[in-house]
C-alpha positions in Angstrom: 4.5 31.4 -24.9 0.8 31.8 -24.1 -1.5 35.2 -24.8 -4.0 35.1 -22.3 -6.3 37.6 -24.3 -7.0 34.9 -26.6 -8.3 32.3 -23.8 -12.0 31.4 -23.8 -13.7 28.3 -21.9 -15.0 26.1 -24.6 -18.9 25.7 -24.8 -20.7 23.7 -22.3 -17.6 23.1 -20.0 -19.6 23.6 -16.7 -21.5 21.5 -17.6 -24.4 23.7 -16.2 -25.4 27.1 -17.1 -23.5 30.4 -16.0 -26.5 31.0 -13.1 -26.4 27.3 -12.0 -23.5 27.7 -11.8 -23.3 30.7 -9.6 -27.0 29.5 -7.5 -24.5 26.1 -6.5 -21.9 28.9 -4.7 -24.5 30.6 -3.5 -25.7 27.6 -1.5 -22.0 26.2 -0.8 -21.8 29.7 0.9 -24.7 30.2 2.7 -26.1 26.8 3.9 -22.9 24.0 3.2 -20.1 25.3 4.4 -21.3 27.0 7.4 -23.6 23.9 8.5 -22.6 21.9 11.6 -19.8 19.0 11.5 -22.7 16.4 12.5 -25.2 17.7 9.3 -23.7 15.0 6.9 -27.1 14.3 5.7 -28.0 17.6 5.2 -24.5 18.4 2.7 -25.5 15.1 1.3 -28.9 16.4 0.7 -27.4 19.7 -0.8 -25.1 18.3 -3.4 -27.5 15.7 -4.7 -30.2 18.4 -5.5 -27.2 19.9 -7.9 -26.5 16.6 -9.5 -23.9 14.8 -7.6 -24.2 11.4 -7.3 -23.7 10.5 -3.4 -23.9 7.2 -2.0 -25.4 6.1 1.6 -23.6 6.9 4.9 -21.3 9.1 3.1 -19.6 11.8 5.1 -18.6 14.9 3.6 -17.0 17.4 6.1 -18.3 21.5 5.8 -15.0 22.5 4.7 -14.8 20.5 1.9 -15.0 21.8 -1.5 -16.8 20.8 -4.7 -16.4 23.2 -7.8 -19.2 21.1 -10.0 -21.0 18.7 -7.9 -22.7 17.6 -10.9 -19.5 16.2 -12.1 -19.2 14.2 -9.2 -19.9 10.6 -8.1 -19.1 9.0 -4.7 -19.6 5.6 -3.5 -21.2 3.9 0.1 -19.5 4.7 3.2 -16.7 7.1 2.1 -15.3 9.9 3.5 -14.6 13.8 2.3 -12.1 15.1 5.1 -11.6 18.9 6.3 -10.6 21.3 3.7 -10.7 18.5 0.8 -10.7 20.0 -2.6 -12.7 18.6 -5.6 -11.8 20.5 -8.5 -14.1 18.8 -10.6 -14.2 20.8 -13.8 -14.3 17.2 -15.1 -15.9 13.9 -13.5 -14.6 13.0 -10.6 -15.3 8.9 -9.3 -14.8 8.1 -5.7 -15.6 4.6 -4.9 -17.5 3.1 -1.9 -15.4 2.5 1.1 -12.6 5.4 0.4 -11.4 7.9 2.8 -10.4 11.1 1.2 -8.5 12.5 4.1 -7.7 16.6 5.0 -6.6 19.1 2.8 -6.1 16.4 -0.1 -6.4 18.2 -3.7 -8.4 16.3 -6.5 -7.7 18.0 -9.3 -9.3 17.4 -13.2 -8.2 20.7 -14.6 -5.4 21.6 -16.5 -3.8 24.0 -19.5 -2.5 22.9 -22.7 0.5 25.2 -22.4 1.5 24.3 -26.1 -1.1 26.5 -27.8 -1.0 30.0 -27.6 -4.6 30.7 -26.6 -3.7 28.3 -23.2 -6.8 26.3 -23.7 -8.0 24.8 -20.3 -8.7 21.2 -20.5 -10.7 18.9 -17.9 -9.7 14.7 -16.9 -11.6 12.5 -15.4 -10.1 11.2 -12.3 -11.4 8.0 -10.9 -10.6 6.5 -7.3 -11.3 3.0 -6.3 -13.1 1.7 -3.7 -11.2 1.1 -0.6 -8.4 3.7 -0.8 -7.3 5.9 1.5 -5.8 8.9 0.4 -3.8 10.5 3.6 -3.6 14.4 4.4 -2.6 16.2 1.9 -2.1 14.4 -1.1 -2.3 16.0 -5.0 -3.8 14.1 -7.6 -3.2 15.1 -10.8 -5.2 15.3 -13.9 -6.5 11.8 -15.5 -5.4 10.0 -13.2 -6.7 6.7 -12.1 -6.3 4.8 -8.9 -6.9 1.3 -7.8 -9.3 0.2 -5.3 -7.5 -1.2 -2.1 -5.0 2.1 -2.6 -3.3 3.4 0.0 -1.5 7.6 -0.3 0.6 8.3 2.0 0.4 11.8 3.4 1.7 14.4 1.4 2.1 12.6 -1.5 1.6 13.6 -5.1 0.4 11.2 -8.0 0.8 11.9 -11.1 0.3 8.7 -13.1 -2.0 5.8 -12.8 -1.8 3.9 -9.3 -2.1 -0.4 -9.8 -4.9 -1.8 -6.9 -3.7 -3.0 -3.6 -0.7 -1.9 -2.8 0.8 1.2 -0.8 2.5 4.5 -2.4 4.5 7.5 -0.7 6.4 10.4 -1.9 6.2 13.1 -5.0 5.7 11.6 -7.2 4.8 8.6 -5.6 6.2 5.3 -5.5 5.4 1.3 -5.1 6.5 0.5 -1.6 4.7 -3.0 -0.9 1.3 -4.5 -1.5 -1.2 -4.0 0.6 -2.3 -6.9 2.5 -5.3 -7.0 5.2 -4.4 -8.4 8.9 
């Protein structure tokens, strides 16, 4: 089993040093979170000056969260709902177009619970443009979605999702393509 004693975070994983680190909380504290629902320029504004790659007309709701926005990348006209977790200890890719809805979990960290020492390990996750990923949905580690996605709420995906086309459940699973009216 593992022996925590002998974990240590490999060099350079933040990407940023120890007090950029802590100077991006800081300001996630004190002016992002607590800004007003309509300031989507202003969060914009505050997660480009720490390296995040934002597109245009992009809105990004206060109680949304962003571990490393350096690691992070989001296309035109998309949408970060309420309470929306980006646990970007590795890259995280949102295309143009996608809705990331409310309490939804992007997650790019994980344990290699093989090795004794339980080294932490980071995967990119990419999203296409066009999704929509519904309230509450998990995405796991490496993964890599489609554009023209749709998550249905609640969901969980755990495996590599093929463009245009509609999944539900935990895991998810194919229900039809997705065709525009």
């Amino acid at each position: 089993m593992q022996d925590l004693s002998l974990y240590q975070n490999p060099d350079g994983f933040r990407g940023r040093s120890k007090i950029m680190v802590q100077l991006w909380w800081i300001c996630y504290a004190v002016f992002f979170k607590p800004s007003p629902q309509v300031l989507y320029s202003w969060r914009r504004f505050l997660l480009r000056i720490f390296g995040a790659e934002i597109g245009k007309n992009v809105i990004i709701r206060p109680s949304a969260e962003f571990t490393y926005p350096w690691k992070i990348k989001i296309g035109d006209n998309s949408w970060i709902g309420d309470q929306v977790v980006l646990y970007s200890l590795g890259e995280i890719i949102i295309g143009s177009n996608t809705v990331v809805s409310q309490r939804s979990y992007i997650c790019t960290g994980t344990h290699n619970y093989k090795e004794i020492d339980f080294p932490i390990l980071e995967k990119r996750i990419i999203i296409g443009d066009q999704c929509w990923l519904a309230t509450d949905v998990f995405v796991s580690p490496g993964v890599s979605i489609g554009s023209g996605v749709v998550v249905g709420a609640r969901s969980t995906v755990i495996s590599d999702l093929e463009p245009n086309a509609v999944y539900v459940g935990s895991p998810v699973k194919f229900i039809k393509k997705r065709e525009i009216e």
